[in-house]
C-alpha positions in Angstrom: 187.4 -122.9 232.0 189.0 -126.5 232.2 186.4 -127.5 234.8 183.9 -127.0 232.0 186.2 -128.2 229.5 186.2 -131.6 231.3 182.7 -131.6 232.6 181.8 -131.5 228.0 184.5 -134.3 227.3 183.0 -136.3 230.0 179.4 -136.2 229.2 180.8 -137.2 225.6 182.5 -140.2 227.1 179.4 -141.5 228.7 177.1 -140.6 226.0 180.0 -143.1 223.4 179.9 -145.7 226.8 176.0 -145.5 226.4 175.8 -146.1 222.4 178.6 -148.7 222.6 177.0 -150.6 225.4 173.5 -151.0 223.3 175.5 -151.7 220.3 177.6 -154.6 222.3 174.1 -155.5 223.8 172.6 -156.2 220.5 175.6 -158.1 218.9 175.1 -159.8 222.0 171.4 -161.0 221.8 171.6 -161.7 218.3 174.1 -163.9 218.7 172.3 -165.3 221.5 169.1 -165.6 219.0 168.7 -169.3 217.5 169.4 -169.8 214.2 166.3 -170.6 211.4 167.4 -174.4 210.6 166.1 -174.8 206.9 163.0 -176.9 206.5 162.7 -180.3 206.1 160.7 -181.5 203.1 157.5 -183.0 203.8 156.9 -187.1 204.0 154.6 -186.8 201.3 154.1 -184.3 198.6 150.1 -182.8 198.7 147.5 -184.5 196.3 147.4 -183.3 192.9 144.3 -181.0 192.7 141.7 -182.3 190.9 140.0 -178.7 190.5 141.7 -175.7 190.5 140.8 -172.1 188.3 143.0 -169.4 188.1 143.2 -165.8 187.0 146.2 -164.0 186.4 149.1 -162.6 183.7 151.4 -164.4 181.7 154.5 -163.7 179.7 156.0 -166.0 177.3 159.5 -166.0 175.2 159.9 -168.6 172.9 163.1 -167.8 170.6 162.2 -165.0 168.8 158.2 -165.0 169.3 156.6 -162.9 172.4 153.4 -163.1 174.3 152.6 -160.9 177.4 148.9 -160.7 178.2 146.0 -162.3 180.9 145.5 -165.9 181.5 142.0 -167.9 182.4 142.7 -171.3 184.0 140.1 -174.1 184.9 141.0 -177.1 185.5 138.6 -180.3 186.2 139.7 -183.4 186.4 140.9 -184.7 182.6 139.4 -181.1 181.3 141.6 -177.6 181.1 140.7 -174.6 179.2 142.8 -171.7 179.2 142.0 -168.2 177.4 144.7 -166.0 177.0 143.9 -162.3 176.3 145.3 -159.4 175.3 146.8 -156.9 177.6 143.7 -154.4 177.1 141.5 -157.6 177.7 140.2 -159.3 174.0 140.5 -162.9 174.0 144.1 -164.0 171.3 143.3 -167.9 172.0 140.9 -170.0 173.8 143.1 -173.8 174.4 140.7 -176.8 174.9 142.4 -180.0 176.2 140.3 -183.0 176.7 140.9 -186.6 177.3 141.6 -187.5 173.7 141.9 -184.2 172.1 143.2 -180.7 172.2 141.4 -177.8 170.5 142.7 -174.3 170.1 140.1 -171.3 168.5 141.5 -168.5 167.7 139.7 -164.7 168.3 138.8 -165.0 164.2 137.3 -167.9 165.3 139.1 -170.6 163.3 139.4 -173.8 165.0 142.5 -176.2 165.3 142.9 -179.9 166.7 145.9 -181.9 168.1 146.8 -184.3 170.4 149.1 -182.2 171.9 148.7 -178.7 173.5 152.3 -177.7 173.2 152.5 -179.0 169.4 149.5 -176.8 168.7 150.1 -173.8 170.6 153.5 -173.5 168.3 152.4 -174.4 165.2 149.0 -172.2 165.7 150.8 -169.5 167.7 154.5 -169.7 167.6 154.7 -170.1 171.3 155.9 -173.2 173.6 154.6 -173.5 176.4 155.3 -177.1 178.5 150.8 -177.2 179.3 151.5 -180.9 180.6 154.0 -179.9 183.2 152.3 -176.7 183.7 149.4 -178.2 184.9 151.1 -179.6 188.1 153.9 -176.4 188.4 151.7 -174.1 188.7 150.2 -175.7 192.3 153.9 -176.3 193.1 154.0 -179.5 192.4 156.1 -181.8 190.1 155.0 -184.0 187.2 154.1 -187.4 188.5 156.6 -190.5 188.0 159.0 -188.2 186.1 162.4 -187.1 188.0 162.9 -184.2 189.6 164.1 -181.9 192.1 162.6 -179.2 195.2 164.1 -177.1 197.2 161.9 -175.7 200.1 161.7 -172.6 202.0 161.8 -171.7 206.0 158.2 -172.1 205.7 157.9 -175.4 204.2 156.6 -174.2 201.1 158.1 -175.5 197.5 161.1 -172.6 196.1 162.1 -174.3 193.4 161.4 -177.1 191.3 163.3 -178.5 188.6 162.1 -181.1 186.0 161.9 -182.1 182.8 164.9 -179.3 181.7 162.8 -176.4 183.6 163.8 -174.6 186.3 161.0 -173.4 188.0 161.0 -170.8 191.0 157.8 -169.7 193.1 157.2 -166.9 195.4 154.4 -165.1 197.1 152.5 -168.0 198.0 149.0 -167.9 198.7 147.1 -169.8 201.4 144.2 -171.9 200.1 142.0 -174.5 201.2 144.6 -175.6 203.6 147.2 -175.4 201.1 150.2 -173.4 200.0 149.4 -172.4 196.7 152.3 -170.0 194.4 151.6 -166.5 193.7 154.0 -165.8 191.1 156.2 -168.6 189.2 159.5 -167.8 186.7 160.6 -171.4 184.9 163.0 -170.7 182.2 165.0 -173.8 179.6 167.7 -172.6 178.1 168.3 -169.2 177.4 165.3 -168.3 174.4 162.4 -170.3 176.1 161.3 -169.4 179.6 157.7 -168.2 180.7 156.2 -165.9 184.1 152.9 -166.2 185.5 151.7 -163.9 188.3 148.2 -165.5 189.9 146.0 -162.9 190.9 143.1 -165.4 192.6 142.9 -168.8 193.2 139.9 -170.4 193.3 139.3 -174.2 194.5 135.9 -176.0 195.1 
């Protein structure tokens, strides 16, 4: 009876001494494993795309106002327009920006002119959205000759940005054309005004 008594404890010791030595093994090899050294930035930031269209969702909070819907994107060199529809698809606002003017036409049709997208789009809709700076954050890039700050990931792509009183995160990038384009983007100023675009496709020429 103690023979088998001490042949059980036994096999339990080695079975313990078998676990223990893959878990030292492990500890051992990952600390053996070389560390990921962040990133460093690139020399030079990417060229600012001169054509770019985008499809995608957006949500906006602008103090107490709300949007949450689909966003249309083309861009071409001095020309953007961006539709924004409703989440079952119906177009809520069509914004033209061209060299000199911006034009926003509503889905009753009624047409409105500015010089300025984000001074339209609030007094029209009640929403702020930054539509000069967007144009660059949204290919992860900043606004030219205007400070700011990145932080980049392991993979050299941009993580955050931060300009112009936005702080702008990106995440599921998306390789295009050579380039590291953003998949989904939070930028938030202050606490009642921030905005989240998710980009389904990206299309460049």
């Amino acid at each position: 009876m103690r023979s088998s008594v001490g042949r059980v404890c036994a096999g339990q010791g080695a079975r313990w001494l078998r676990v223990a030595g893959l878990f030292l093994g492990a500890v051992l090899l990952a600390a053996c494993a070389p560390l990921r050294q962040p990133v460093e930035p690139p020399a030079t930031l990417p060229q600012p795309l001169e054509r770019f269209r985008l499809e995608g969702r957006i949500s906006v909070k602008s103090g107490e106002q709300a949007f949450s819907g689909g966003i249309r994107w083309q861009h071409d060199g001095l020309r953007d327009e961006i539709l924004l529809t409703a989440p079952m698809g119906q177009g809520v606002a069509e914004l033209r920006r061209e060299p000199k003017r911006v034009r926003l036409i509503t889905a009753e049709g009624r047409e409105y002119e500015a010089v300025s997208a984000e001074k339209l789009l609030e007094g029209v809709l009640g929403i702020r959205l930054p539509v000069e700076g967007m144009l660059h954050w949204v290919t992860g890039l900043p606004r030219p000759q205007a400070e700011h700050a990145l932080t980049w990931d392991h993979e050299g792509r941009v993580a955050r940005l931060e300009q112009d009183g936005w702080r702008i995160e990106y995440a599921r990038h998306q390789s295009q054309a050579g380039r590291w384009l953003p998949g989904r983007i939070f930028a938030r100023r202050d606490e009642d005004l921030e905005f989240r675009l998710v980009v389904d496709t990206w299309q460049l020429p």
